[in-house]
C-alpha positions in Angstrom: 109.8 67.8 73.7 106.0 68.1 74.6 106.6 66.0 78.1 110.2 66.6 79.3 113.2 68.5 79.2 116.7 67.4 78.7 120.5 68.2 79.2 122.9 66.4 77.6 126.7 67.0 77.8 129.5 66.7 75.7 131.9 65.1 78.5 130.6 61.4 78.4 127.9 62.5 76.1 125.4 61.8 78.8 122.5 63.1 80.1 122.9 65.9 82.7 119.3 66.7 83.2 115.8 65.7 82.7 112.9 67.3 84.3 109.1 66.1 83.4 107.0 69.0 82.2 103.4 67.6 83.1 104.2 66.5 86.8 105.0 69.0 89.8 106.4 68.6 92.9 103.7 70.0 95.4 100.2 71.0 94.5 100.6 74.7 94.3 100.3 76.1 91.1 104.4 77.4 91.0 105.4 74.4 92.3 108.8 72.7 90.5 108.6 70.5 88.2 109.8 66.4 88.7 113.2 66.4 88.3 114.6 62.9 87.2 118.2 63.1 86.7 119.9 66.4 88.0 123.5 65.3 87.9 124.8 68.5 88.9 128.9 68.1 87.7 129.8 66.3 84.8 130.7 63.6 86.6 127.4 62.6 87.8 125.7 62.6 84.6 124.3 59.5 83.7 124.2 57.2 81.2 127.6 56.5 81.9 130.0 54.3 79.0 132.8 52.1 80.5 134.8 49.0 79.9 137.0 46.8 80.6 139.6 44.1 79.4 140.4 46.0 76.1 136.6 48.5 76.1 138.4 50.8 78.7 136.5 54.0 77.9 136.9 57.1 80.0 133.4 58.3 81.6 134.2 61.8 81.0 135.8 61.2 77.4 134.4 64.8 75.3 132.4 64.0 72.4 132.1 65.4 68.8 128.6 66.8 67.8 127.2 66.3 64.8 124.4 69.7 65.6 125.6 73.3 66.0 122.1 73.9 67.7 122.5 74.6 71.5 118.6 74.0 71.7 116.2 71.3 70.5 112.7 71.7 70.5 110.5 68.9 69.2 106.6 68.8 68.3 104.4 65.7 68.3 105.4 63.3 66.0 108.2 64.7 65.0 111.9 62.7 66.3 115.2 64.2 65.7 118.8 61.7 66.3 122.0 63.4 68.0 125.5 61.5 67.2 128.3 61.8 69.8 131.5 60.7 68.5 135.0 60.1 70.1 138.3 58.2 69.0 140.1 56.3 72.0 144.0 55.6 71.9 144.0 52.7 71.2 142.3 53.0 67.8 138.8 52.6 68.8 135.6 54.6 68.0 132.7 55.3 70.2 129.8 55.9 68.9 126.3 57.3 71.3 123.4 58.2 69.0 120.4 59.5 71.2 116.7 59.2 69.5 114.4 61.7 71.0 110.5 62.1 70.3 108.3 64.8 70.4 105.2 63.2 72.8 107.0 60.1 74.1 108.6 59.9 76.9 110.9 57.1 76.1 114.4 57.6 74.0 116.7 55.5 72.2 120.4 55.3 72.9 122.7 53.1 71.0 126.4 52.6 71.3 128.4 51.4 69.1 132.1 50.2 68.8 134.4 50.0 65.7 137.6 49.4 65.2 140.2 51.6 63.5 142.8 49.7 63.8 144.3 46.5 62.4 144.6 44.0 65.2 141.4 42.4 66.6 140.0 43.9 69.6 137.7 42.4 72.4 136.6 43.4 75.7 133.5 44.3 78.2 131.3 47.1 77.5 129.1 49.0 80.2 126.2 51.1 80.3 125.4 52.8 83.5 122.6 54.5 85.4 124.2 56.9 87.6 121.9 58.0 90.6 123.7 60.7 92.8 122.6 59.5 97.0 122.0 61.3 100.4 120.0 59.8 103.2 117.3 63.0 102.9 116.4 60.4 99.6 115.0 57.7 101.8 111.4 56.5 101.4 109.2 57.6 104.1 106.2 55.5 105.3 106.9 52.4 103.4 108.1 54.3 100.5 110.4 52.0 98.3 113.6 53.7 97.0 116.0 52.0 95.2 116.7 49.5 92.2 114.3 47.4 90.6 115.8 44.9 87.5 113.9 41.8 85.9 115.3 38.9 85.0 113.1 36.3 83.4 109.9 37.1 84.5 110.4 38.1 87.7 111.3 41.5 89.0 113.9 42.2 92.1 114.3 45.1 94.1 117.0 46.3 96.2 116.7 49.3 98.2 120.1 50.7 99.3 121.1 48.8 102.3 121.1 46.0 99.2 123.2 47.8 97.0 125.9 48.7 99.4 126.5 45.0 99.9 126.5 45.0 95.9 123.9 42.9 93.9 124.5 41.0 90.7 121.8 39.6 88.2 121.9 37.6 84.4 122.1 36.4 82.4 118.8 36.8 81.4 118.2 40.2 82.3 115.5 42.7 80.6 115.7 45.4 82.5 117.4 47.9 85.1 116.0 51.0 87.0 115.7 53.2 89.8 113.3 55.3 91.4 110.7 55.7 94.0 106.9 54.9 94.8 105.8 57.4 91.8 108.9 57.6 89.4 111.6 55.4 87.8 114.6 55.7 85.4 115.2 52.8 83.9 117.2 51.2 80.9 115.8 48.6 78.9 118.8 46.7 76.4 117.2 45.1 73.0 117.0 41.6 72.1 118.3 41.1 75.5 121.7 42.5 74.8 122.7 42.3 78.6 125.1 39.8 79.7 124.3 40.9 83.7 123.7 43.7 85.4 125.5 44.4 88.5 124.1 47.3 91.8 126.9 48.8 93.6 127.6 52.2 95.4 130.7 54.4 95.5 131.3 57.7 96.9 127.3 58.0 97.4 127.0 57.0 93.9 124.8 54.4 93.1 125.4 52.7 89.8 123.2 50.0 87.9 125.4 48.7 85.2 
């Protein structure tokens, strides 16, 4: 659209890449753009789906399209929605419909769940933030790196020695993100549709789920 650029991929149907078209990395004229998300493999990609306790779903489970387009390009005002859909074994279907508009930097993402099958199914769904770490990310000068999620009305930050130990917040909680003194990622669950949110890394991974 008119403000970013996006990846998304098939495996997981998540977002691969997303790099801001009106902010640059140094002040020189060919300088890169911000880069948000550069997940690199498939794996890292974020906006990761998961369960547990009957939800199992695999994070790199390949998605259906419902576009033949291998590029989107939206003007101002105008939105376009992208369905990824995949059956699991055990007779459920997963549903990830991205919203995109033209001159906003914001996007919708809703998952949904239905079952195929006959007998009743329950379990835990998860939504991740994946955030790829090496120590050449570390804030400099008082530069805060790391988590930031609000519960109530207040907001808590962790910065990475934090999340190694793990953090867990909710109920109650609005919001999840991370980022750094200029920039965040962060995901925002309507009607307050998150039970908790729990900080954790793994394999220099850090996930806000």
């Amino acid at each position: 659209n008119g403000v970013f650029r996006a990846t998304l991929t098939s495996a997981g149907a998540r977002l691969k890449h997303l790099e801001l078209k009106n902010y640059r990395t140094g002040p020189q004229k060919d300088a890169a753009p911000v880069t948000l998300v550069e997940a690199g493999p498939d794996r890292l990609a974020t906006l990761r789906t998961g369960g547990l306790d009957g939800f199992e779903i695999p994070g790199d489970l390949l998605y259906a399209l419902d576009f033949k387009e291998s590029r989107i390009q939206l003007a101002p005002g105008e939105s376009r929605t992208l369905d990824f859909v995949a059956p699991l074994a055990n007779g459920l279907m997963v549903e990830k419909r991205f919203t995109f508009h033209g001159d906003r930097y914001e996007f919708d993402l809703q998952v949904r769940l239905s079952n195929q099958g006959d007998a009743p199914r329950s379990g835990i769904f998860a939504l991740s933030l994946v955030e790829p770490w090496s120590e050449a990310r570390e804030g400099k000068n008082f530069e805060f790196v790391g988590a930031s999620t609000m519960v109530g009305d207040k907001v808590h930050r962790d910065d990475i020695d934090d999340i190694r130990k793990g953090r867990e917040y909710g109920p109650g909680a609005v919001w999840t993100s991370f980022g750094n003194r200029y920039f965040l990622s962060a995901v925002i669950p309507l009607e307050l549709a998150a039970e908790k949110v729990r900080l954790e890394m793994a394999d220099s991974v850090v996930l806000s789920q």
